[in-house]
C-alpha positions in Angstrom: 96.7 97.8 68.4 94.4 99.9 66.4 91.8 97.0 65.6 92.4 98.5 61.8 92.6 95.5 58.9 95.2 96.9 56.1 91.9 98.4 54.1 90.9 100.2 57.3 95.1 101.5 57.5 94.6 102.7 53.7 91.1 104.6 54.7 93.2 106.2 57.5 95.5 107.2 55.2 93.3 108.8 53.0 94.2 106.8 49.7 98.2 107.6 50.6 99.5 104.3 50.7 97.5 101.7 48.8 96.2 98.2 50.3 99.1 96.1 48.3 101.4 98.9 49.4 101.0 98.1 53.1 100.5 94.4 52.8 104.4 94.4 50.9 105.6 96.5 53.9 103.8 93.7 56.6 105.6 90.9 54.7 109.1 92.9 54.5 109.2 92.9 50.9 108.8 96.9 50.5 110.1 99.4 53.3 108.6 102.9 53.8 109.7 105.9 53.0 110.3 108.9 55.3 107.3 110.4 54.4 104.8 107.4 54.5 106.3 106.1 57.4 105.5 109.6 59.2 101.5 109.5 57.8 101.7 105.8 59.4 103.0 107.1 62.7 100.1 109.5 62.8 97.6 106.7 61.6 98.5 104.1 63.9 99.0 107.3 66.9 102.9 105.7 67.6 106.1 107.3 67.7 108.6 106.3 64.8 110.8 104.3 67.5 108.3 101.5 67.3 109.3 100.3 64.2 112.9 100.2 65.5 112.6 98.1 68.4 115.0 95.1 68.8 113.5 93.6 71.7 110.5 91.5 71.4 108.1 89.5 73.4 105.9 86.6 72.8 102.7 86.7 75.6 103.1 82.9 75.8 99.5 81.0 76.9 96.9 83.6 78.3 94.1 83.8 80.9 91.3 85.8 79.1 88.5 86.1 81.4 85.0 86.1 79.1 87.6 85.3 76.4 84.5 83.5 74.7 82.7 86.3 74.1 85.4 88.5 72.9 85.9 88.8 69.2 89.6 87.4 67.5 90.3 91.5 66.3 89.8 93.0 69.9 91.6 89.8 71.5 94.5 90.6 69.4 94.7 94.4 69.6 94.9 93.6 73.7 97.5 91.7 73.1 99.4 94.2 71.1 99.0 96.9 73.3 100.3 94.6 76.1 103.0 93.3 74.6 104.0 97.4 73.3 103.9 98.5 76.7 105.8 95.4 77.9 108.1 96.7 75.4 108.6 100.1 76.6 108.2 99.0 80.2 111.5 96.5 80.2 113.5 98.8 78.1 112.7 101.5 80.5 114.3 99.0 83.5 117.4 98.0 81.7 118.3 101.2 80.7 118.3 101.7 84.1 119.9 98.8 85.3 116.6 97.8 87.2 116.5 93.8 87.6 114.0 92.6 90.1 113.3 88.6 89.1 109.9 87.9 90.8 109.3 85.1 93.3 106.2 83.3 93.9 105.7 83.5 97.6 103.3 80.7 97.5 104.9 78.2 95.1 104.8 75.3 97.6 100.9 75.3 98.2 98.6 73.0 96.6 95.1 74.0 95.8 92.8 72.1 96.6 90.1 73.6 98.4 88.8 77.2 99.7 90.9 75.9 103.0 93.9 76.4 100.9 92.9 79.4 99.3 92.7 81.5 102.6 96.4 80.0 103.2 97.7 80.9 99.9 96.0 84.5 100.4 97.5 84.6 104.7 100.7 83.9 103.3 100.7 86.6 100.3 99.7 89.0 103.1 102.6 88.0 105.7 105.4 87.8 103.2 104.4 91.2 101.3 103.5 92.5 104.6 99.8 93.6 104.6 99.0 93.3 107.8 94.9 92.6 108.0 93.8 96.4 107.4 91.9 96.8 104.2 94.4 97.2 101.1 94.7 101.0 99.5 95.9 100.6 96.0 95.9 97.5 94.7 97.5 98.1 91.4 100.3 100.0 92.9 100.9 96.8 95.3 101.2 94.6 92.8 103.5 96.8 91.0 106.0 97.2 94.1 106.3 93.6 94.4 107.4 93.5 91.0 104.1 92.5 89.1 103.1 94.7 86.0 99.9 95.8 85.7 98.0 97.7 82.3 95.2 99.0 82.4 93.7 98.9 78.8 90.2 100.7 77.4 87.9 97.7 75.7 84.6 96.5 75.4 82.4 95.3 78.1 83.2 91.8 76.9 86.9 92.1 78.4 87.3 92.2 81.9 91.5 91.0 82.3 94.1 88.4 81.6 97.3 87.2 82.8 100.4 85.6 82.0 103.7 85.1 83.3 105.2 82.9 80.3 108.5 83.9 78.4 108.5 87.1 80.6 110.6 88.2 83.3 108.0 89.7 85.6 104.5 88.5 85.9 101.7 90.6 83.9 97.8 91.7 84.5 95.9 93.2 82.4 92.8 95.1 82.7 90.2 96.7 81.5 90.8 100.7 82.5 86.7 100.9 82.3 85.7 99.4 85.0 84.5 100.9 88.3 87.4 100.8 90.8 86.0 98.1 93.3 85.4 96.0 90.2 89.0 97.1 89.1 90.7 95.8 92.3 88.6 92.5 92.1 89.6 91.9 88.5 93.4 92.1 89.2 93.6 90.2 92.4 91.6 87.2 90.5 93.9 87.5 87.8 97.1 87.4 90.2 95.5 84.3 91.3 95.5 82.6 88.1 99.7 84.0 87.9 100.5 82.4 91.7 98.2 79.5 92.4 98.6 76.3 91.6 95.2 75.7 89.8 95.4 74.6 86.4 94.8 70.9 86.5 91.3 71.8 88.0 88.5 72.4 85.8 87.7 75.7 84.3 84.6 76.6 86.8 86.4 75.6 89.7 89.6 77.3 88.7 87.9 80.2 88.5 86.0 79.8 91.7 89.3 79.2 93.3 90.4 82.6 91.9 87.4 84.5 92.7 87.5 83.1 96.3 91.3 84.4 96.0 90.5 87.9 95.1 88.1 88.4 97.9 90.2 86.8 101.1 92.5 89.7 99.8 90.3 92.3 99.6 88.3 91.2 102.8 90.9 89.7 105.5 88.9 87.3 107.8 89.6 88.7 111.4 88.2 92.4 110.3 85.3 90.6 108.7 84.5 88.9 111.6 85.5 91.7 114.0 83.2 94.7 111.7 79.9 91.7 111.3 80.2 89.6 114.2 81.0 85.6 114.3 77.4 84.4 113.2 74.3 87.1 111.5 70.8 86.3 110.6 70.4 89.3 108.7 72.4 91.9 107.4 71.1 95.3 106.3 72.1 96.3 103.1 73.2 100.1 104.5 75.4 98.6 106.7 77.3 96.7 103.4 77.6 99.7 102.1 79.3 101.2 104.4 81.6 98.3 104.0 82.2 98.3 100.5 83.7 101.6 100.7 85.5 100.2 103.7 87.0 97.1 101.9 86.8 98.4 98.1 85.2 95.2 97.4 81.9 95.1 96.0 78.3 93.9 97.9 78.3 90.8 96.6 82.2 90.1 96.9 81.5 90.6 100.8 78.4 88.7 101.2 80.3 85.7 99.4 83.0 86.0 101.8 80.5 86.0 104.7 79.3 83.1 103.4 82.1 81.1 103.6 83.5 82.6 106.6 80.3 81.1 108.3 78.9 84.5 109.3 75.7 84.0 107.2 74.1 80.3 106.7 73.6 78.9 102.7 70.2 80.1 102.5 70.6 83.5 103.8 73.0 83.9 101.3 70.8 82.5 98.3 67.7 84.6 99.7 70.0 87.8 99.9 71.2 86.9 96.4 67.4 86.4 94.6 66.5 90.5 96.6 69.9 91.5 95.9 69.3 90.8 91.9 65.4 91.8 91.7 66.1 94.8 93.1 68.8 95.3 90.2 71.8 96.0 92.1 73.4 92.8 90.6 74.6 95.1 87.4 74.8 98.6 89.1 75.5 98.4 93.1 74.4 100.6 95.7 77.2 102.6 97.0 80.6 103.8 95.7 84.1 102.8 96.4 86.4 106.0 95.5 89.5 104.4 96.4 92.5 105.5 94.3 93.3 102.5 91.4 96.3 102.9 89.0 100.3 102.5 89.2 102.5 105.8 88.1 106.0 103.9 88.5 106.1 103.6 84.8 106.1 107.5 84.4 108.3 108.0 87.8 110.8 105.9 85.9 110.8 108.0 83.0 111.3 111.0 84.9 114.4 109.3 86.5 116.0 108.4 84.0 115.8 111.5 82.3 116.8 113.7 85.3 119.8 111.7 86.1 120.5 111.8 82.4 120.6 108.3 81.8 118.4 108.8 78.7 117.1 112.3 76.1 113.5 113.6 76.4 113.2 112.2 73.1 114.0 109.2 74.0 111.7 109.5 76.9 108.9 110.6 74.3 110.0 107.5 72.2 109.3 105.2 75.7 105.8 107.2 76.9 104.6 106.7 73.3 104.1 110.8 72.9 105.3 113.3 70.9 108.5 115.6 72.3 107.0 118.8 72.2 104.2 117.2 74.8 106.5 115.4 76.8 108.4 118.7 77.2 105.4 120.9 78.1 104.3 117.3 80.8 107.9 117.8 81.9 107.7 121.5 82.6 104.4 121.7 84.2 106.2 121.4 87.8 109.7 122.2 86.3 109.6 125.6 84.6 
């Protein structure tokens, strides 16, 4: 989780704990001490509990989006930090007796097409009932219809993953860097590698399938249609503005989705495209979404379970990865 190799651990330590040292307690064949296991809690920044965890989970096959470009130590430290939340997260739920088996709403539809994409993403609207209004917090949706999302700081060459294998609930991850419209994007793209059937398609048109996915949900086609009109033969880009911080989807997302909607012809959309990029808002947009991103259930939960005394604060420390005496002073911020 740390990115460290076991000579970067013993740098950390100062020289406490020698290379071999560590490499004996990563085999099992040596065990700790109080006191070096303390200096490895502070090394590592986790809470003792960690090493006392019975419950474990394997990630199964992931979707790593720009997964080529990503180096094998930051690929794994992702997936430890997920599968550490995870950890926490599920504990958390059973020690509240919180069992809520998610259901693929859209199981039965084949994907064939961008037809069947805007059915797949009409349906995920009806049966979580969206309505066609723009969505607020898209992270906190997925999270109330029993989908974890974590948001975790990485390079540019990360943008998210997902996986739903040897897990209860499905997972997306993503990177907590990103600017909020390109946040939103990221994990409704992702949620369409976890619900749609697409896997026996190639890997460009799987994730074309997903893009086009990620923007029917962000941009419903009835308010499209009803904020641009039917059919455009040029669209000013203050006026797409205006709409990205309607829709929290970016420019481009929306001009995609015009496209295919029919609004704008082929070559409008390749000529918008070519100014869009020469002007250099392909990398850094025009215009800012500032639309509210991130789930708090996680922390809600810990504050249940700790005021109906269903767990300690240390035990809630142990869960929120933090120290007791800062969980206490969280805890009385609004509780003195």
């Amino acid at each position: 989780m740390k990115g460290y190799s076991l000579q970067d651990l013993a740098d950390a330590l100062n020289k406490a704990v020698s290379k071999q040292a560590l490499n004996k307690y990563e085999q099992g064949l040596m065990k700790p001490d109080q006191e070096v296991l303390i200096k490895l809690c502070n090394a590592l920044d986790v809470r003792p509990d960690y090493f006392m965890r019975d419950m474990s989970i394997d990630l199964g096959n992931i979707e790593f989006r720009k997964l080529k470009k990503l180096s094998v130590k930051e690929s794994a430290r992702i997936k430890e930090k997920t599968v550490d939340f995870l950890e926490r997260y599920f504990e958390l739920e059973d020690l509240l007796g919180i069992d809520k088996t998610f259901v693929n709403p859209i199981e039965s539809i084949e994907v064939n097409s961008y037809v069947d994409v805007e059915t797949a993403a009409e349906k995920i609207r009806q049966v979580w009932e969206l309505g066609e209004d723009p969505l607020n917090n898209v992270i906190e949706l997925l999270e109330d219809n029993n989908i974890k999302v974590i948001e975790i700081d990485s390079t540019s060459d990360f943008v998210g993953l997902a996986t739903w294998e040897g897990i209860k609930n499905p997972v997306v991850v993503v990177n907590s860097s990103l600017g909020a419209d390109r946040k939103r994007f990221t994990v409704l793209h992702e949620l369409g590698h976890i619900l749609m059937k697409v896997n026996h398609h190639p890997e460009k048109e799987r994730e074309f399938f997903c893009h086009s996915f990620a923007g029917a949900m962000l941009v419903p086609k009835k308010l499209l249609i009803k904020e641009l009109g039917p059919a455009r033969s040029q669209i000013y880009l203050n006026e797409l503005v205006y709409l990205k911080k309607q829709f929290g989807a970016s420019i481009q997302a929306i001009m995609f989705r015009a496209k295919h909607l029919g609004i704008v012809t082929e070559s409008y959309f390749k000529s918008f495209m070519v100014h869009f990029s020469m002007q250099g808002y392909k990398k850094n947009e025009p215009g800012e979404y500032q639309g509210y991103e991130k789930s708090n259930r996680f922390k809600q939960l810990i504050y249940r379970a700790v005021a109906e005394e269903i767990i300690s604060s240390s035990k809630a420390a142990a869960l929120d990865n933090k120290k007791l005496a800062e969980f206490r002073d969280e805890l009385a911020q609004y509780n003195p």
